[in-house]
C-alpha positions, -999 to 999 in steps of 0.1 A, spaced: 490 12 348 512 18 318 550 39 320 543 69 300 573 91 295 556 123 296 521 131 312 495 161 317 495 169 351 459 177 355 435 181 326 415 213 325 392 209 293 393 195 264 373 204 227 365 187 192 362 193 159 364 180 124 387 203 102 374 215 72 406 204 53 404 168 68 372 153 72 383 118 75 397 129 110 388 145 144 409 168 162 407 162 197 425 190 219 433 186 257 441 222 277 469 210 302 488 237 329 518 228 304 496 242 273 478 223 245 481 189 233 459 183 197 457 147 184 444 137 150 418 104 154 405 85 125 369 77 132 375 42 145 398 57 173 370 83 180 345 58 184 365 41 209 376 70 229 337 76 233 327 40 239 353 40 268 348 70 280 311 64 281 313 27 301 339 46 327 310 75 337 287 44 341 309 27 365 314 60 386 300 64 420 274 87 425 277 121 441 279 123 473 246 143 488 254 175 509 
């Protein structure tokens, strides 16, 4: 795993949206217990967020059954 120099220490929720202003970006926006963290995607790094994010959840386990 990659050194990163500073880190969210658990990740609560996160929210998107296209500003207005700036269509040719997304705003993605992480809720950390150190505050919030916004980042500015083009649509090729959105894309690829999703695509990754979207093979992960396949390769999860599923839920255990209580």
């Amino acid at each position: 795993m990659t050194q990163r120099k500073t880190s969210a220490d658990f990740v609560t929720a996160f929210a998107t949206g296209w500003p207005e202003q700036e269509p040719h970006i997304m705003v993605l926006s992480l809720t950390t217990q150190k505050g919030v963290q916004d980042f500015a995607l083009t649509k090729e790094q959105a894309l690829l967020i999703a695509k990754t994010m979207n093979q992960t959840a396949e390769r999860l386990a599923k839920p255990k059954a209580r």
